[in-house]
N, C-alpha and C positions, 0 to 999 in steps of 0.2 A: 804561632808558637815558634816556627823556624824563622821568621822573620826576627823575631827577638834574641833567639839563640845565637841568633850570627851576629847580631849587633855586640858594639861595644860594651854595652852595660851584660849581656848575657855572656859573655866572656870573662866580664870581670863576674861575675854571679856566679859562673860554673865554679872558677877559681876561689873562690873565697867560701863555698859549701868544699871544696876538695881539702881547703886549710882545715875547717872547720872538721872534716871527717877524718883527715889526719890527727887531730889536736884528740881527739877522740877514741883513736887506736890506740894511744899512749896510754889512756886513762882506763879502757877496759881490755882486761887480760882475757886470755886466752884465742877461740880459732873466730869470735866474735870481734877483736880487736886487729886479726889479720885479715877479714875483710871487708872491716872499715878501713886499714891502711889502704886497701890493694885500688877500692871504690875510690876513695881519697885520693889518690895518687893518678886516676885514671881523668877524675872531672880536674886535676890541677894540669896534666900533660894536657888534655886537649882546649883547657880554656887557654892555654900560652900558647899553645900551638894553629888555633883558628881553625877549628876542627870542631865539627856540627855532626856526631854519630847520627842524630834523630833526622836529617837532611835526607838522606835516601831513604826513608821508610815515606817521606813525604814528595819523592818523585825530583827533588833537588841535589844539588853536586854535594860533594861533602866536606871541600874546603870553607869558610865561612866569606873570604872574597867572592869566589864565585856564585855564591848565594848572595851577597848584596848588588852584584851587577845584575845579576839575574832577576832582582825583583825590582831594577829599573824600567 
């Protein structure tokens, strides 16, 4: 799973569930629609940023570079 995560397509994945749960906060009001922004916002900053929160829970760095040299 971390292998994927750090890959390119789970970057673009994260980013594109972060739009999606953004597009979503818009649509339902109230403290349900703040957070889905706040989740939204958190998978769009780290799929831009190469940033693998789940990476140290599995004993790996948490930048998504050094996850991919590391599973060389």
């Amino acid at each position: 799973m971390v292998e994927f995560m750090s890959s390119t397509a789970g970057r673009v994945t994260r980013a594109a569930v972060g739009v999606v749960l953004l597009v979503l906060a818009f649509i339902v009001a109230g403290a349900w629609g703040w957070v889905l922004g706040a989740l939204g916002a958190v998978f769009v900053v780290v799929g831009v940023a190469d940033v693998c929160l789940l990476a140290p829970l599995f004993g790996k760095p948490l930048r998504g570079a050094e996850v991919r040299a590391s599973l060389r």
